[in-house]
C-alpha positions as CSV (number, residue, x, y, z in Angstrom):
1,X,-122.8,-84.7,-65.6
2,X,-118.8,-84.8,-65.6
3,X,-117.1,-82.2,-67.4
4,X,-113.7,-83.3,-68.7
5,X,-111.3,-80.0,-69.5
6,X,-107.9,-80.4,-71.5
7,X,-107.1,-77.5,-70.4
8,X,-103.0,-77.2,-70.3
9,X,-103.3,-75.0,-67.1
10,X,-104.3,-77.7,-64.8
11,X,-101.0,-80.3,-66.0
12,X,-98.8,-78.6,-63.7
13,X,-101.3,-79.4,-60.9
14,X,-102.1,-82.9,-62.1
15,X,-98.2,-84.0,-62.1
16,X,-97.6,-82.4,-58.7
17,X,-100.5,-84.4,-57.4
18,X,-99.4,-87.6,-59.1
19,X,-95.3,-86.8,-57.5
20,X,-97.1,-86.5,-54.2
21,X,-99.0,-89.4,-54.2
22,X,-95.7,-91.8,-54.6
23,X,-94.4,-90.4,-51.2
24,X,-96.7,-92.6,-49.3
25,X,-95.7,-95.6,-51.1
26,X,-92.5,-95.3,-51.0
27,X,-92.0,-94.7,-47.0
28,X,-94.3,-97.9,-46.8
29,X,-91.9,-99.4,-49.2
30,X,-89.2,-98.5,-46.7
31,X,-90.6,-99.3,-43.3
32,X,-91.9,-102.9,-44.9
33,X,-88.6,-103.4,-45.8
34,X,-87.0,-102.4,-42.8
35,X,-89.2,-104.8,-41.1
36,X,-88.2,-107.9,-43.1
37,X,-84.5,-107.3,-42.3
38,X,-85.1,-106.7,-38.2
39,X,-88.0,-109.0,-37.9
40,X,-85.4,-112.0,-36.6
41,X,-83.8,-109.6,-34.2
42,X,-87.5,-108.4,-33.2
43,X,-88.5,-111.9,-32.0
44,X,-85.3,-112.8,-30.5
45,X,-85.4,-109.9,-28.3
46,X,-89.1,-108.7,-28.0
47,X,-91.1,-111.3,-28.3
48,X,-89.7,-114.0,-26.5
49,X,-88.8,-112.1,-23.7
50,X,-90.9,-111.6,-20.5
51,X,-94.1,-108.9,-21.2
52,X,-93.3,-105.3,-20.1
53,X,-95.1,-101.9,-20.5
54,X,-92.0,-101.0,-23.3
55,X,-92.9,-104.4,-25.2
56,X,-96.1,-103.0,-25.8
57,X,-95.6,-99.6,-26.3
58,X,-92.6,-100.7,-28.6
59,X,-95.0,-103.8,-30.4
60,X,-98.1,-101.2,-30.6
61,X,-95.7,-98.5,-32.6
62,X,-94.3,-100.3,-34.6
63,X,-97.5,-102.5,-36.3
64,X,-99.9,-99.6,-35.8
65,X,-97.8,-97.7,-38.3
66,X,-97.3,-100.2,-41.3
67,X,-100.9,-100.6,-41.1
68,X,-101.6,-97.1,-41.2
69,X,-99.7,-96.2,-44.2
70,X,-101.1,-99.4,-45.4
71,X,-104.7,-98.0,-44.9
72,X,-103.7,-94.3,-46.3
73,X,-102.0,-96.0,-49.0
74,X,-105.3,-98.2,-50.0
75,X,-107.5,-95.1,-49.2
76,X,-105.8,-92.7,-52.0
77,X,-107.4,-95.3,-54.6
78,X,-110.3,-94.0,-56.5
């Protein structure tokens, strides 16, 4: 059985919570939109140059984080 409380003690807590969640958004927000403007300049000079170990490493970095704060964003969802 769920117990719901209107407790005024607990909207301090409830409102720090909700602040904290939009952190995560917005640095995906940011990175997402970094990566429209450079994505030109990231397929002039990555990905149509010749494979290395740095092309990788660099390629790897880079689309391993967006989809990680893409998958923390989607996993704060009730």
């Amino acid at each position: 059985m769920t117990i719901v409380s209107d407790d005024p003690a607990w909207w301090p807590v409830i409102n720090l919570d909700r602040f904290a969640s939009y952190f995560p958004v917005a640095a995906f927000v940011a990175v997402t939109y970094d990566w429209s403007l450079t994505f030109g300049q990231e397929v002039e000079l990555i990905w149509r140059q010749r494979w290395s170990l740095m092309t990788v490493l660099y390629l790897s970095v880079r689309y391993l984080g967006i989809l990680y704060a893409a998958m923390s964003i989607l996993g704060m969802s009730p």
